[in-house]
N, C-alpha and C positions, 0 to 999 in steps of 0.2 A: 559420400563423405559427410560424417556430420560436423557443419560446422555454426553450431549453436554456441560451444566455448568460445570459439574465434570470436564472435560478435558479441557476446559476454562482453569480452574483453576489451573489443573498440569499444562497447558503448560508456564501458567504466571510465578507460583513457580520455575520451571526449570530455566527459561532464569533469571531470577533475580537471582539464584544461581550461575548461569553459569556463569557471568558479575562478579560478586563480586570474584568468584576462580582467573580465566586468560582468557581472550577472544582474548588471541596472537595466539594460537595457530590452525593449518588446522582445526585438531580434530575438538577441541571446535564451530567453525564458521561452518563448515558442518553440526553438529548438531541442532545447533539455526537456520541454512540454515532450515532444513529438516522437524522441530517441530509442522509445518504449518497442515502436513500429517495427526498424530494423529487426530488432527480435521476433517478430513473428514473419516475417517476409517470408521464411523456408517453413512454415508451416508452424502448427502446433507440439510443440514439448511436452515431455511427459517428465515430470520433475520427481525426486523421493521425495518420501518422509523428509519433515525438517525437527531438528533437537534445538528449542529453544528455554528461555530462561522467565519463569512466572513473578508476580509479585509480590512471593512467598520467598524467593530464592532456590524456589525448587528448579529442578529441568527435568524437563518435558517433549516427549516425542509430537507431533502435530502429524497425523496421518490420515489420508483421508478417510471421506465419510463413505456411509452404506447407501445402495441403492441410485437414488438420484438426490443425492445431495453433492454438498459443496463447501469449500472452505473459503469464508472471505478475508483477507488481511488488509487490514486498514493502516499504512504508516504516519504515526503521530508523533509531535511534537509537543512538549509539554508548555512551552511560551511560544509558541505560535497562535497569533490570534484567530485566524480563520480553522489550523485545525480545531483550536477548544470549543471554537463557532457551531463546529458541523458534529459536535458530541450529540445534541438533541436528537438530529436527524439518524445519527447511527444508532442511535438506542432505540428508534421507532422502528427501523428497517429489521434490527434482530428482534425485534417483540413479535413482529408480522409473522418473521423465513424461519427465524430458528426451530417451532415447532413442526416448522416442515422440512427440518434435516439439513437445513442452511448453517455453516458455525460460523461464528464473527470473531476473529482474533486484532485488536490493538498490540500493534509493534511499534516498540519506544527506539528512535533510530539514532536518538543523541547518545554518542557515545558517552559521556560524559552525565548520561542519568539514573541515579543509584537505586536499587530497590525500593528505601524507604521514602523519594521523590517521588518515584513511581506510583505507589501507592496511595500518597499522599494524592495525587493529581485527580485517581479512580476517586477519590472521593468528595475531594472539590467537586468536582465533575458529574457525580453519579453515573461512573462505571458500572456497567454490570456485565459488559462483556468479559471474556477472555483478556488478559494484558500481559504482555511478556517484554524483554529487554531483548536489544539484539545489538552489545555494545559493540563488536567483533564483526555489525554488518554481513555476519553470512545469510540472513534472509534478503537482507537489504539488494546485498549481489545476485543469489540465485535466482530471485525476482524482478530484479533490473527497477530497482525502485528508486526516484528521484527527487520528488518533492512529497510536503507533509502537507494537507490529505492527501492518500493516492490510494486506491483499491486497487488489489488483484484478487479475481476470482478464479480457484479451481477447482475442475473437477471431482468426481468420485475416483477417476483413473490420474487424479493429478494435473491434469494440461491445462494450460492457464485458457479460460473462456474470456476474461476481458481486463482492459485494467486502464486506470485512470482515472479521470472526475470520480465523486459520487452522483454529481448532478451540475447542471450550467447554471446557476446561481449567481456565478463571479464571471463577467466579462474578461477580466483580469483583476489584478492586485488592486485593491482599496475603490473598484466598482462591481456593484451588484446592480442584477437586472430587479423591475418591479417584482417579477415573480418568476418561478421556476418552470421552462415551459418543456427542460428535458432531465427525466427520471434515470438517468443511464445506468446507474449498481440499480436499481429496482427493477427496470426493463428486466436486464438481465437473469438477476435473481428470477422474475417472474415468467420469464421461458424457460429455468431451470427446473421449476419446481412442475410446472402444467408439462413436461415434458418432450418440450419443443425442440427443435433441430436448433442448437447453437451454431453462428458463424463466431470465430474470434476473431474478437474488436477490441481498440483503443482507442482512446480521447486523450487528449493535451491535460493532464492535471494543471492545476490553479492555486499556489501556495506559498509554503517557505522551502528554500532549498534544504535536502536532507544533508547537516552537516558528513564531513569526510571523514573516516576512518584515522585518518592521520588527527583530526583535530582533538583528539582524545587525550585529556590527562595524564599523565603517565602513572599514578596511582588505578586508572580504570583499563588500561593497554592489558 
């Protein structure tokens, strides 16, 4: 029996409970860190194509790559300080992967953010990855994504290979170590590419919580 929806399901239920009690507290944030795991307990998934929304207002299929490559999704937040923090690092990691079949996609997960903020943010920023909207949180769901930064890496066959931190940087909220002494999306990236046997893995992400589905506008619903 597969039951990877089933746990879709609880892990969505939990974090929208968990949001509405208190989300101040270690406790509470290492959990919703952690909620990712359940979903991998019965193994690796094999997920479709996803149809999301560009910075153009186009839509667009995201399917996987050729060969041994990989899709990375990085869920951001456009006033989140630590995700616009970790822009730097994400644009050195695709300068590195992507000529090696690595793709980088930013997903805007406030529902509440318009194309032309969107945009606007890629170039504060200096964007130059991939950027798309996903007001409607259907990537947000099929990837069990919870806080902004959060990576998930997939496959050429789709199955997620890892997801969480980009790197230990942040102890937690508003502390950082001297310096970085674990590379976790680049480890990964970098046994994707040299063609190493993947185990899939998760880390506790370190961020802002990805607002809910319900907190949408009703002009953006």
């Amino acid at each position: 029996m597969n039951t990877a929806p089933y746990a879709h399901c609880l892990v969505r239920a939990v974090v929208k409970i968990l949001r509405k009690i208190d989300h101040r507290t270690r406790s509470l944030r290492c959990l919703i860190g952690i909620l990712p795991l359940l979903l991998n307990a019965g193994g690796s998934e094999s997920l479709p194509p996803f149809e999301v929304v560009d910075i153009e207002a186009r839509k667009t299929t995201v399917g996987a790559p050729r060969g041994r490559g990989a899709n990375v999704f990085i869920f951001i937040l456009r006033d989140c300080p630590l995700s616009n923090q970790y822009q730097p690092t994400i644009r050195r990691l695709a300068e590195a992967f992507e000529p090696l079949g690595i793709r980088f996609h930013l997903i805007h997960t406030d529902p509440n953010t318009t194309v032309e903020e969107a945009r606007h943010h890629a170039e504060e920023y200096a964007i130059r990855e991939s950027v798309y909207l996903d007001p409607k949180h259907e990537l947000v769901e099929k990837l069990s994504a919870t806080i902004s930064p959060e990576a998930v890496v997939l496959s050429s066959t789709n199955q997620k290979l890892y997801q969480g931190r980009i790197n230990n940087l942040y102890v937690k909220l508003g502390q950082k170590r001297f310096r970085v002494t674990q590379h976790d999306l680049k480890k990964t990236l970098t046994d994707i590419t040299a063609g190493r046997e993947i185990v899939p893995r998760t880390t506790p992400a370190i961020g802002c919580f990805i607002p809910t589905r319900e907190s949408a506008l009703p002009q953006a619903r």
